[in-house]
N, C-alpha and C positions, 0 to 999 in steps of 0.2 A: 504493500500500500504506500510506504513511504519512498519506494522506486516510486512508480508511478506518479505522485504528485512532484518529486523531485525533478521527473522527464516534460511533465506539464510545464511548470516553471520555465526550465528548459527550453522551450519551443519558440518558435521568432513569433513575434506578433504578424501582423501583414497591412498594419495602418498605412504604408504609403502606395498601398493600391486603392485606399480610398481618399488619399491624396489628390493621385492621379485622374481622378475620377472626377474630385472637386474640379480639376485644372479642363475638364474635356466641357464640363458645364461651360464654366468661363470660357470658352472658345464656340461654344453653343450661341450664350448668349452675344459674345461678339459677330458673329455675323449673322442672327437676327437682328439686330441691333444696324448693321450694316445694309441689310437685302430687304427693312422695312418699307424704305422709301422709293424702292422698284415697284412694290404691290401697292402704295398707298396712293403713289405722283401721280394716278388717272384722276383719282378724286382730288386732290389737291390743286389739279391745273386749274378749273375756271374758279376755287374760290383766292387763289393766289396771281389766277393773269397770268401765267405761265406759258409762254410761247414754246415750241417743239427745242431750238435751239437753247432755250436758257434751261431746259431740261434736262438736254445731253450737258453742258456744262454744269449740270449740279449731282445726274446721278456721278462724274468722274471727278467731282472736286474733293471726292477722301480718300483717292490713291494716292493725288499728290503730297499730300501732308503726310499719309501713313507712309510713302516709302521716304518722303524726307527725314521724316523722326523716328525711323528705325536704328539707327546708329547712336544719337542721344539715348534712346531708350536701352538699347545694350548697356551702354555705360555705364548708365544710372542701376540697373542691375548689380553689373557687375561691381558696385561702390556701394550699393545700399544692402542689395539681395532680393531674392524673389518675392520674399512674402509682402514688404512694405510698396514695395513696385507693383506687383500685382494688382494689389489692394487697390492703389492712389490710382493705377489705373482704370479699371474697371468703374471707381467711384468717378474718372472722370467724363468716361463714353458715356456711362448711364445717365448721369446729369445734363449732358449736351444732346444726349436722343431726347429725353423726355421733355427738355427744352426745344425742340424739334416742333412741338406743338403750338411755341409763341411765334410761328415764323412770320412774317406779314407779306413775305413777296420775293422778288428771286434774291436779290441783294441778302438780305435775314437768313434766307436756306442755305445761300451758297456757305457763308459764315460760318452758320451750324454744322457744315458737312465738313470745312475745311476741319474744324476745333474735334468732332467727331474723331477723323484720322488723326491728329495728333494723341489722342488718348489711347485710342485701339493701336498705338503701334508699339505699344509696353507688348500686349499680351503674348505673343509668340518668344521675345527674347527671356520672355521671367519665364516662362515655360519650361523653353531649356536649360533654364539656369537653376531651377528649382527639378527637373528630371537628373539636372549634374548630380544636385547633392542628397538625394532621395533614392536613387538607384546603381547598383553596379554597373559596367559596363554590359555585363550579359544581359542587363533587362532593361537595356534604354531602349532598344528597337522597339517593342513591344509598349512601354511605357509614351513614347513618344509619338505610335500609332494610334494609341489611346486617346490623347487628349487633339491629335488630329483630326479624328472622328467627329469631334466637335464642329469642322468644318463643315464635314460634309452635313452632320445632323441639324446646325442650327441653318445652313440654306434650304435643307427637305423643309422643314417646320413652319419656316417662316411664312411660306405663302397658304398654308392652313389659315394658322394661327392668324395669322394680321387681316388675311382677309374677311375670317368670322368676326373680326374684333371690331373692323368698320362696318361692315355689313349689320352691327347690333348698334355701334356705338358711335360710330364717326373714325374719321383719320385720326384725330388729335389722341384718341383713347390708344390709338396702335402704338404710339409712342412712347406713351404714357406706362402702360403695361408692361412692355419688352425694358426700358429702362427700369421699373421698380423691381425686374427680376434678379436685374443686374447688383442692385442693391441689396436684396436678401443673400444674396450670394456672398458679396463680403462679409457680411455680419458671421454667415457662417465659417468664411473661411481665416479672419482675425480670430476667431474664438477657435480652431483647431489646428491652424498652422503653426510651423516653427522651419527659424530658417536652417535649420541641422536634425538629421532627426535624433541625434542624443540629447536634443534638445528639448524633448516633446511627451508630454506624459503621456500618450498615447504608444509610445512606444517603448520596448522593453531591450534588455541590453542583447539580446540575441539577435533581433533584430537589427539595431545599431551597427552590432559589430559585424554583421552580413554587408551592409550598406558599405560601413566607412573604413573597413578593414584594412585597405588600400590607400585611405585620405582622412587623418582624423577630422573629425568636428574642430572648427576651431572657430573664434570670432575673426571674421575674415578683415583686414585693414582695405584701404582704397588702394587699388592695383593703378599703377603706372603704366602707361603702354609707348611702346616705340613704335608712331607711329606712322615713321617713315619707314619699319620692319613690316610691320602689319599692311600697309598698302601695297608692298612691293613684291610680299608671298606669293609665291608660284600655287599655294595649295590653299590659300583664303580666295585668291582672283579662282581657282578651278571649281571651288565648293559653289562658288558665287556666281557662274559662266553656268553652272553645268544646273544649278535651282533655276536661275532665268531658264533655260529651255523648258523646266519643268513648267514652270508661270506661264509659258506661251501657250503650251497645252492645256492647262487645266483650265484661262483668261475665255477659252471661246466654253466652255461647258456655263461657266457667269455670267456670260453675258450675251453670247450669240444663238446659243443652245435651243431655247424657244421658240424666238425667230425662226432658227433654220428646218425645225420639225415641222412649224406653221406654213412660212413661204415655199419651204421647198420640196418638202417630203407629203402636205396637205393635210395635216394630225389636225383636225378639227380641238376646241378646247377638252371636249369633253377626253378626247384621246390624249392631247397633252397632259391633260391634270392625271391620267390613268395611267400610261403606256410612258409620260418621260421620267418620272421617278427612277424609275428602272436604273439608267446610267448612274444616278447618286446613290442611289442603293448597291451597286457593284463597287462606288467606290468606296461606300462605308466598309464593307467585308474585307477590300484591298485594304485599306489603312491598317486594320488591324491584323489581318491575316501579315503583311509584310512587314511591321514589327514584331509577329511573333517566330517566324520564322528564321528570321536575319537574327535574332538571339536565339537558337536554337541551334542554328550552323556557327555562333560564333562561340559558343559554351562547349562547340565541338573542337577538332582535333584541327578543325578548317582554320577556326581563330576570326578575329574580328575585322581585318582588314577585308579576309576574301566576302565573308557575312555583308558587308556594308557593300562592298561596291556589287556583289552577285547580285540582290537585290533590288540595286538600285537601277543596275544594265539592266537586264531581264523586264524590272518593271519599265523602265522609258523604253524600251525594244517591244513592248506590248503596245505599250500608247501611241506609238506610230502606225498604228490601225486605223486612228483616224482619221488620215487619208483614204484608204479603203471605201471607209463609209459615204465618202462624197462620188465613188467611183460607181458603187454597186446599182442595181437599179429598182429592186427593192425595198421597202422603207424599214420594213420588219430585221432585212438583211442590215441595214444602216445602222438601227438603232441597238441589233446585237452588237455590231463594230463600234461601235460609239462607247457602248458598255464596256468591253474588253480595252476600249482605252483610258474609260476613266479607273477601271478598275486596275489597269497597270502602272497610271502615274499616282496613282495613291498606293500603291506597294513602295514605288519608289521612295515618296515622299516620308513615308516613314523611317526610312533610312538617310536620307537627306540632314531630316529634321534634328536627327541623332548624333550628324557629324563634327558640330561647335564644340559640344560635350566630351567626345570622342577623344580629340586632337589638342584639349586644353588640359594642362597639367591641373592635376586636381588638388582643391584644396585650397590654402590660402592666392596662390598664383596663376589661377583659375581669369582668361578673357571667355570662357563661353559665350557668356550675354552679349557683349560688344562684340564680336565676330559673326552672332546669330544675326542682330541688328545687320550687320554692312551685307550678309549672305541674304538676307528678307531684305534690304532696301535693294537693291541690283533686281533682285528677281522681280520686285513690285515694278521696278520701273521696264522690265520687257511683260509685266504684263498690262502694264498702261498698253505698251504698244501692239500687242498682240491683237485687240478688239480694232486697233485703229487698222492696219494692215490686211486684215480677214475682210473688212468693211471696202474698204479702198477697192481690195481683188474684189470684193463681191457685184459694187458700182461699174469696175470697169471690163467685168467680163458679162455678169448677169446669173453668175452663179458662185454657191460657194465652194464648189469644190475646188478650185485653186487655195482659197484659203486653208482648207482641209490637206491639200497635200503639203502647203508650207509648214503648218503646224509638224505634220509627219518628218520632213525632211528636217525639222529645226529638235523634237524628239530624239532622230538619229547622232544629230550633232552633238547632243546633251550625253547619248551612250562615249563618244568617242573623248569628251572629255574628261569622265569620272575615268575611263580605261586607259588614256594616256597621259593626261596632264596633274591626276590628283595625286598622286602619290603613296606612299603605306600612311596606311590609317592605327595610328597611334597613340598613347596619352601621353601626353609632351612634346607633341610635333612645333607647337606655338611658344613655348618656352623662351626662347631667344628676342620676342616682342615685351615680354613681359621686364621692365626697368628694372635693378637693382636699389 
């Protein structure tokens, strides 16, 4: 009896998989938070005077801020930590969405959206920075597919959700709502985070010691960065080259995606709202399926270098399917092709996601956050361009399948850079930016 309760004691906790889980909400709510004002701007236009063109400049005026403040927000991580970054973020999106509802006209919304992105572009860097110090290296893939998922689940949701909420309540309430969620969420997440988990009474020392075996807990000082080291890396420019191609393909599934079922393939709504889920649904299973498997081959004899980049080729080697889908000439065939690519750039992406973490020495000399940041601002900014580009080929041909095969061929470009220019995948690769 006293074996037994001795082996209980014994056993790890597993609180940072409900961590991880906090962190996939927060990535929920951020792009509901994000993809509200796609479903609401129909009703919005005649009480705001919204012309087609102040439209299109208002749904893209929160990439530019979000991939501008990707690199700030790295920093600020990487000097504060995940938990208080997180926080301040989330409490800052929520309060500019649900101010979303005072807008009075394009000038007011544009504002809102710009201040929107700069809040949302904490989430993904404290992500990684709080997967750094929460997980081994065998279980970031999986850990970091996790709170991915958030992506995909909070763009499914959103156009449920926001359009019963007008449909009962008005636009004002959609905002309204999606920000106060955002809200509940920090409250729960200050009362059960910590930014180490020897830190955390939810966690016990078996646990702990499984985590940080490798990196003790320590209170971590403000990291100095060299960085004219850091701009000039062969393997931060290749993580950051090779996520933009990932952003060019996943940029038409956000934003061109509906459109091209409706115009081109003829998915009446009733079939859109039925038949397109589909593709976000394959990528939901890819996010998770490719972080559980890239820590599974890297816990093996394979190791973590081949784990990341197999994963990561394989999946952008999938996602060039969606050139296919603009080829084939039935819709049902397109939409399978469409599936299979979103479902391979989201394998990828889990392993992508993974990489800051990876390659950063851990522990007190730890850039994760500030390398995630500059890897997520590059990639934001090709996919600003990817929607512009697909649109351009679509005016000047009359179809999208040119757009379709550019995505494919810039997918392929994406495999040839994780295969030749990233290099062995590491903890300590980044070491040399970090100042004495």
């Amino acid at each position: 009896m006293q074996t037994t309760a001795i082996a209980q004691a014994e056993k790890p906790t597993k609180f940072r998989w409900f961590m991880v889980f906090l962190a996939f909400l927060a990535i929920v709510t951020n792009y509901m938070d994000r993809a509200n004002l796609a479903v609401a701007l129909p009703y919005m236009n005649t009480e705001l005077h919204l012309s087609s063109g102040q439209s299109g400049l208002i749904l893209g005026a929160f990439f530019w801020t979000y991939a501008a403040f990707q690199i700030p927000a790295g920093m600020l991580v990487d000097r504060l930590g995940a938990k208080a970054v997180f926080a301040a973020a989330v409490v800052w999106w929520s309060v500019f969405t649900m101010a979303t509802g005072l807008a009075r006209g394009a000038a007011s919304l544009l504002g809102l959206r710009f201040l929107l992105g700069v809040g949302e572009a904490g989430a993904f860097p404290a992500a990684t920075k709080f997967v750094e110090r929460w997980f081994p290296p065998t279980e970031r893939g999986l850990a970091s597919g996790i709170y991915d998922c958030g992506a995909r689940g909070g763009t499914l949701i959103a156009l449920p959700i926001c359009t019963a909420i007008i449909t009962a309540y008005g636009w004002k309430a959609s905002f309204i709502f999606t920000g106060a969620v955002g809200l509940v969420w920090v409250v729960v997440w200050l009362f059960v985070a910590s930014e180490f988990p020897s830190q955390s009474r939810f966690v016990n020392e078996a646990e702990a010691k499984h985590i940080e075996e490798d990196a003790p807990a320590t209170k971590k000082p403000a990291v100095r960065i060299k960085w004219g080291q850091l701009f000039t890396s062969r393997v931060v420019w290749a993580m950051s080259l090779g996520f933009a191609c990932q952003g060019y393909v996943i940029y038409f599934f956000i934003t061109w995606y509906p459109t091209y079922l409706v115009k081109e393939r003829g998915f009446t709504l009733l079939q859109l709202g039925f038949y397109g889920i589909l593709p976000g649904l394959a990528g939901l299973v890819g996010s998770w399926f490719g972080g559980w498997i890239s820590d599974r081959i890297a816990a093996s004899h394979y190791g973590l270098n081949f784990a990341r980049k197999a994963c990561i080729v394989v999946g952008m080697a999938l996602s060039a399917t969606i050139g296919l889908a603009g080829i084939v000439t039935q819709a049902w065939l397109a939409l399978l092709l469409l599936s299979i690519a979103f479902f391979g750039v989201s394998v990828a992406t889990s392993s992508i996601l993974a990489l800051p973490a990876d390659i950063s020495t851990r522990g007190e000399r730890s850039v994760a956050g500030t390398v995630a940041g500059f890897q997520n601002c590059v990639a934001n900014l090709a996919g600003i361009a990817s929607p512009a580009v697909i649109g351009f080929l679509k005016d000047a041909t009359g179809s999208f399948t040119p757009g379709l095969v550019s995505a494919s061929i810039v997918a392929i470009i994406g495999c040839l850079i994780y295969i030749f220019a990233l290099g062995p995948i590491r903890s300590g690769v980044l070491e040399h930016v970090v100042a004495d």
